[in-house]
Every structure is written in C-alpha cells, then in structure tokens.
C-alpha positions as CSV (number, residue, x, y, z in Angstrom):
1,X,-112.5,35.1,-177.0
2,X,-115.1,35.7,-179.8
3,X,-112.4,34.2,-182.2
4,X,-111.6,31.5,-180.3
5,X,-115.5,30.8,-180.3
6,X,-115.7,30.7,-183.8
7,X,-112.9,29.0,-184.7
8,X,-114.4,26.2,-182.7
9,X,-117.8,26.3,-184.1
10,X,-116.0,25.9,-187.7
11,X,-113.7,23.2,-186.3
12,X,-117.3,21.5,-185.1
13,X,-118.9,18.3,-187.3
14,X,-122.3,19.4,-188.8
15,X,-125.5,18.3,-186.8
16,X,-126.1,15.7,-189.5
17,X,-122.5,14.2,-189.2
18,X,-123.1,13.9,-185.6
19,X,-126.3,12.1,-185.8
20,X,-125.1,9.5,-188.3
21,X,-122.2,8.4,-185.5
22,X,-124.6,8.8,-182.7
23,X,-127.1,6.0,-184.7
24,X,-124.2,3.8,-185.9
25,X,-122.6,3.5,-182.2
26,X,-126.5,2.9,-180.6
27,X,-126.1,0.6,-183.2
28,X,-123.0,-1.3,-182.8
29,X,-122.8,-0.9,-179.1
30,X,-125.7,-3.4,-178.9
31,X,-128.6,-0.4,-177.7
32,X,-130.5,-1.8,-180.6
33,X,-130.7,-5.8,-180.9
34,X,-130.4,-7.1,-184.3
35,X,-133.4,-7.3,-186.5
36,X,-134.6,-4.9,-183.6
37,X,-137.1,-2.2,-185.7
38,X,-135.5,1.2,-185.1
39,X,-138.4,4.4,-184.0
40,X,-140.0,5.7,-186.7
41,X,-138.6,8.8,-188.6
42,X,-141.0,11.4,-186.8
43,X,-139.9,10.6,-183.6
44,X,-136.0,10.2,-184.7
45,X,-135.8,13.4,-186.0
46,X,-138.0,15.1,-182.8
47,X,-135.4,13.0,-180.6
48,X,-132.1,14.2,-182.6
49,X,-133.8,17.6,-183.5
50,X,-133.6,17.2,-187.3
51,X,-135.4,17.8,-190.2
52,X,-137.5,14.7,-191.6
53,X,-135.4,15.1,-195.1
54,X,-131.9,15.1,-193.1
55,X,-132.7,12.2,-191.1
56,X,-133.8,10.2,-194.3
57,X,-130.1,11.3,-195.7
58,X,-128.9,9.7,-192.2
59,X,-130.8,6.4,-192.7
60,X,-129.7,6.3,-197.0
61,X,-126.4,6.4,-195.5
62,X,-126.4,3.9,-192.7
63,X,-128.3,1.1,-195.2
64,X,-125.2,1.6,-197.6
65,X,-122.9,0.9,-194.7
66,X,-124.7,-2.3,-194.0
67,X,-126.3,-1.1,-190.7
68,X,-129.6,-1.2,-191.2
69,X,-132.3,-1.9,-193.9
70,X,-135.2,-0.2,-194.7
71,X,-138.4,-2.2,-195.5
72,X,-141.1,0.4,-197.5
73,X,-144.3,0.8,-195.3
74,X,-143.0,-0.9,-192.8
75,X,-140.2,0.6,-190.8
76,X,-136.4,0.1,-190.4
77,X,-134.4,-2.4,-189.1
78,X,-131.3,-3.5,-187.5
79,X,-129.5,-5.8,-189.8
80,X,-127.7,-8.9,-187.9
81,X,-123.9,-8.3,-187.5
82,X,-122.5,-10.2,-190.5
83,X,-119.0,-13.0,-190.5
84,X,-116.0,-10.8,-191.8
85,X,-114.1,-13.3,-194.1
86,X,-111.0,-12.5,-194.6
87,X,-109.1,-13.1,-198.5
88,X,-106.0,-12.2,-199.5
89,X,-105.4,-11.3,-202.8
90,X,-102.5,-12.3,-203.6
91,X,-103.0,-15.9,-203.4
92,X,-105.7,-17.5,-205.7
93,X,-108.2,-19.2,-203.9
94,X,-112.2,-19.0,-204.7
95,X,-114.5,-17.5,-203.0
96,X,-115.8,-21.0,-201.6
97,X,-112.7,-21.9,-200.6
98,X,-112.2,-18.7,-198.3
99,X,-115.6,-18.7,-196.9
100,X,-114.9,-22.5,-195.7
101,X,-111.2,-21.2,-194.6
102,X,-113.1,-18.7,-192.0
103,X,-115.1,-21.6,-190.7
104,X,-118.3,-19.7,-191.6
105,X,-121.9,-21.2,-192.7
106,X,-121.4,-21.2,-196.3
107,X,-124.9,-21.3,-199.0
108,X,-124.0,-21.4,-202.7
109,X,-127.5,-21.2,-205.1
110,X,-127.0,-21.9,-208.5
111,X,-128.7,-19.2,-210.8
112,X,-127.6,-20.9,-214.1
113,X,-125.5,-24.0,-215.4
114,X,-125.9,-24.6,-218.7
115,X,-124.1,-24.5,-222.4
116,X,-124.7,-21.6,-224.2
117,X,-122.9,-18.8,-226.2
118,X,-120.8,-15.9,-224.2
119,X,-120.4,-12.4,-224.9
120,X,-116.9,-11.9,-227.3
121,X,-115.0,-9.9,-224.9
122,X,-115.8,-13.3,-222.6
123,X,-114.3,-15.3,-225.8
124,X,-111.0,-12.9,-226.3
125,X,-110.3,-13.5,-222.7
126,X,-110.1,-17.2,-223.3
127,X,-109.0,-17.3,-226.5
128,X,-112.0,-18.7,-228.0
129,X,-114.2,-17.7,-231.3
130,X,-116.8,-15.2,-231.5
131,X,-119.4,-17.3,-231.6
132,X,-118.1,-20.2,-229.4
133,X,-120.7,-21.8,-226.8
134,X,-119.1,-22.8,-223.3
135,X,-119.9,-23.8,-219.7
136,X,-121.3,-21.2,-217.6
137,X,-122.2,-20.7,-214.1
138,X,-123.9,-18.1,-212.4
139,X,-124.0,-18.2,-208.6
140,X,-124.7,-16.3,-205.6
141,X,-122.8,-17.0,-202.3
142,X,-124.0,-16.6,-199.1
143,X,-122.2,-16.3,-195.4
144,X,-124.4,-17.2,-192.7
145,X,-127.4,-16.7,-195.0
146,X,-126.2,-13.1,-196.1
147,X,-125.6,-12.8,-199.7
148,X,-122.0,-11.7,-200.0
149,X,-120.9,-12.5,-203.1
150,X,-122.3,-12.9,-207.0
151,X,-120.0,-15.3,-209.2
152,X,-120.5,-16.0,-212.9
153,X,-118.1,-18.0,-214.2
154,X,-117.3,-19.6,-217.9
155,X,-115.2,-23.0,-218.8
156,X,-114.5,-23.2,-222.6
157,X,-115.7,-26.7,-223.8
158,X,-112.7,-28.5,-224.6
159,X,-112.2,-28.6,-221.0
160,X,-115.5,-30.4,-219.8
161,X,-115.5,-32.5,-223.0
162,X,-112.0,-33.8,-222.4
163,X,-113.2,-34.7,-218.9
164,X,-116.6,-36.6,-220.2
165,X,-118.4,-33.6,-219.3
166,X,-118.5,-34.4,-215.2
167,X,-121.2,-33.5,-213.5
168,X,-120.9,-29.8,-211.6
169,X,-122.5,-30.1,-207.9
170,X,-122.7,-26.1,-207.0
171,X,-119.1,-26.2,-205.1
172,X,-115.8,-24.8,-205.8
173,X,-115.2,-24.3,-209.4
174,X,-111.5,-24.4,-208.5
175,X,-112.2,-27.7,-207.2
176,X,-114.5,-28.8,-210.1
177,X,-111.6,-28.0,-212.5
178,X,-108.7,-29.7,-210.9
179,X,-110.6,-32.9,-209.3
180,X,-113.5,-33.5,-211.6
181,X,-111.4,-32.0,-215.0
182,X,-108.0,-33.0,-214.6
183,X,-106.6,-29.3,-215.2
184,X,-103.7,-28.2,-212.8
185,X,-104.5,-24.8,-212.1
186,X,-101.8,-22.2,-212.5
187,X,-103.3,-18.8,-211.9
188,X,-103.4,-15.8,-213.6
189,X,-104.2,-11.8,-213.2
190,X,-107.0,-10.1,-211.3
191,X,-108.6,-7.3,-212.5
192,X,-110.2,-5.6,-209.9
193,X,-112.8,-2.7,-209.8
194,X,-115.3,-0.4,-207.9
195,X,-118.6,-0.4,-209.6
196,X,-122.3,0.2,-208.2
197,X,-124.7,-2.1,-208.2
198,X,-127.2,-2.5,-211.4
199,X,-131.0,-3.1,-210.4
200,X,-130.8,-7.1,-211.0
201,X,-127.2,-7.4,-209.0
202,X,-128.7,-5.0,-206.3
203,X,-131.7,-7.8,-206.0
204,X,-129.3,-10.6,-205.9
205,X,-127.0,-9.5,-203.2
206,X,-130.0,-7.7,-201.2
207,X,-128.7,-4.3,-201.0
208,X,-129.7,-0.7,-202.4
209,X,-129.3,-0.4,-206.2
210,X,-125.7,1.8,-206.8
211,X,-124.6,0.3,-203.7
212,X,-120.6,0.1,-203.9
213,X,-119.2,-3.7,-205.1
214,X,-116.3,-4.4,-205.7
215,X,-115.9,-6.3,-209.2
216,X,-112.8,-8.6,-209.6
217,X,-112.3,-10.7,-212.6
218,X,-109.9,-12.9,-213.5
219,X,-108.7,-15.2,-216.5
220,X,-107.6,-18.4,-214.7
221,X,-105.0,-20.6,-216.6
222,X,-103.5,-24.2,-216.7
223,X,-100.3,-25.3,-216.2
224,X,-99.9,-25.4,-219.9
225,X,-100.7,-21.5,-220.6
226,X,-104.1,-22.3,-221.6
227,X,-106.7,-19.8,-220.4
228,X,-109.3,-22.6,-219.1
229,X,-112.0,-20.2,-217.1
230,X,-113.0,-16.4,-216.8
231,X,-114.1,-15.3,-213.4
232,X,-116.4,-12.2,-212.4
233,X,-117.3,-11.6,-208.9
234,X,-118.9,-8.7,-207.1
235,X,-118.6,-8.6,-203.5
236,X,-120.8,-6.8,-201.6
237,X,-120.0,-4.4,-198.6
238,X,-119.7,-6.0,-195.4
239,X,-118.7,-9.4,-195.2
240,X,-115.4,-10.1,-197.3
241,X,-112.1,-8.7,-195.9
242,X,-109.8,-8.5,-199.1
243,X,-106.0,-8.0,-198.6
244,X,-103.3,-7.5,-200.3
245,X,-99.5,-8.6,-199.1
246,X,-97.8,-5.8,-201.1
247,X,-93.2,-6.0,-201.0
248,X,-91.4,-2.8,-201.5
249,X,-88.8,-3.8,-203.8
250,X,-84.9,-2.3,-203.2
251,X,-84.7,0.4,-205.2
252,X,-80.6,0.1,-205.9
253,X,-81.7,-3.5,-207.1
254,X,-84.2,-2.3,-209.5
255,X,-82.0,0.8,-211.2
256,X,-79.3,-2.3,-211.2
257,X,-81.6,-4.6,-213.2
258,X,-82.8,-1.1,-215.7
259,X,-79.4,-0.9,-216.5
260,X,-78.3,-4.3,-216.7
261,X,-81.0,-4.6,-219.4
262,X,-80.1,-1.4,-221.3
263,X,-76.5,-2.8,-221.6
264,X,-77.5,-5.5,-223.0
C-alpha cells in the first residue's frame, strides 16, 4: 500500500503545474471576462497556497501563452479571445490576403515606405548589387485590432520604375505587384524559423520581449525567374493557424526514379 502511495504521488503534476491549468481553464471557461483584472498576486497565491515567486512563474507563463497581460503597477488582465486565422503554407498567399480569407477585421499600419539601401544578404537574395537602393515596406498587421503579424518587405527598383513607380496604398503587396506592377507572380521557397522576440519587435507586436515568433521569409519570383521581392514576417503567438498539406510519396516510385537516374 505504501508503494502504491508513492508511486502515485510521483505519477502526480507539481503544485505549480496544477495551478497554471487551474488559471488558464478559469480563464477560458469564461469565470473571468475579458479585459476582466485578475486578483492581485497576494491573494492568488493565499487562494492557490503558493509562494509569491511561483505564482509570478504561473503568470510569466500564462502572458507568453497569450492569456493574460500584465500591466506594471497596475495589475493583470484578461486579454480578449483573439480570431485564429488559418494559412496554409503550401500555397502562397500574403498575410493580407489570409486575414481577409477568414473574414476577420483586418488593420495594416505602415511603419516605413520609402527608397533606400538594404542590407547585402537582402541584395544576394534578389540578385541585386551590394550597394543597390530598393522599395521597402515595413508593416505591422493587425486582426481585430491585435497585432499579429510584422512584415518588411523589399521590391528591387526595376520593378516600380518599369511600372512608373505606382503609388503603394498599405494593401497587399502581392496585389501591388501583379495589378499596380504588371509582374505575374510565380512563387518561390519559404524559409521558415523560430526565433524570440527582440526589444523593438516585442513593442510592435505587444508581447513580452523573447516571446516565441515564428519568422518566415521568402524570395518571391516572376514568371520569368526573376527574384522581384524578399519577404520577412514574424507572426506572433495566438492568432495565425499555419498548416502545412504535407504527401507521403510511394516509396517503390522513388527507389524506381534513384535508379532510373543512376542508369542513366
């Protein structure tokens, strides 16, 4: 019996663990209204019977997870339940353009649209000099007034000057290039990465700095083979839904192909 005993008090969550999903269901299950200021962290941790300092490791990890949001010297809050926008990956739409496909309020503010000179690696990717100057945009995208995602974006100048240099309004730069440019949009690769989030992106996208984004950049290209814009966006938890539609590929098929190709 004694063993049994242990064994389940080893098989049992820590206190802390069981906290954290107590909080978060209050949470989702509607006990606590959005924007609804939570009770303070003495009488949290008297409630839960907690330490002060495990309770504040409760709250560091509920504000990461998007639940709440913690205003300094004034208390914490329940954030409003945020649109899920689903993406899929594998077809190459912007970030406008799936925001608008979920039927969601979409808010685009323009950081930065100008002509000025880009970073080299920026250049390599589109196959432009060094020092060259282009287009570059600088965005950050909101769903229902929560900022979701930060875009910058760079057209190389040839593009825009073949065009007249059109006008950009703050839309879809997939739009911009095909209807105001003239460029038939092919596609191209998308790198994507998990990264935290610096002090300046943390600001932008209102969330803790070394929150987890998700960074995906891509070099866009016409129908020509022309690289004609560099994309970087970093989402931020909570309100994108990125899939993928991966295919298992027949194995017999592929070992075929291998040694179709080494015959020849």
């Amino acid at each position: 019996m004694g063993q049994e005993s242990n064994i389940r008090r080893e098989q049992r969550q820590p206190l802390s663990e069981e906290v954290r999903q107590q909080i978060a269901a209050e949470i989702t299950d509607g006990t606590y209204a959005p924007n609804e200021k939570l009770p303070s962290e003495p009488e949290f941790a008297r409630r839960y019977g907690i330490s002060r300092p495990t309770l504040r490791e409760i709250l560091s990890g509920l504000e990461r997870d998007g639940l709440i949001r913690r205003v300094h010297g004034v208390g914490t809050f329940v954030t409003p339940k945020r649109t899920r926008v689903n993406s899929v990956l594998d077809l190459d739409i912007g970030v406008t353009e799936a925001v608008t496909a979920a039927k969601a309020n979409l808010n685009v503010e323009v950081l930065d649209a100008s002509i000025g000179k880009i970073k080299k690696w920026i250049a390599a990717a589109l196959e432009l000099p060094d020092d060259a100057e282009a287009f570059r945009v600088e965005r950050i995208i909101r769903v229902d007034g929560v900022p979701a995602t930060h875009g910058y974006d760079v057209i190389p100048l040839p593009i825009l000057e073949a065009a007249g240099f059109p006008s950009y309004d703050g839309g879809s730069i997939y739009q911009f290039l095909e209807s105001r440019c003239g460029v038939h949009l092919l596609g191209g690769v998308a790198e994507i990465e998990p990264v935290v989030a610096s002090v300046r992106l943390a600001k932008l996208l209102d969330c803790p700095r070394n929150s987890p984004l998700l960074r995906l950049e891509q070099t866009e290209r016409s129908a020509g083979g022309v690289p004609v814009l560099l994309s970087q966006e970093h989402y931020a938890p909570g309100v994108f839904s990125l899939t993928v539609h991966r295919l298992r590929r027949d194995r017999t098929d592929v070992a075929g192909r291998r040694a179709k190709s080494d015959r020849g």
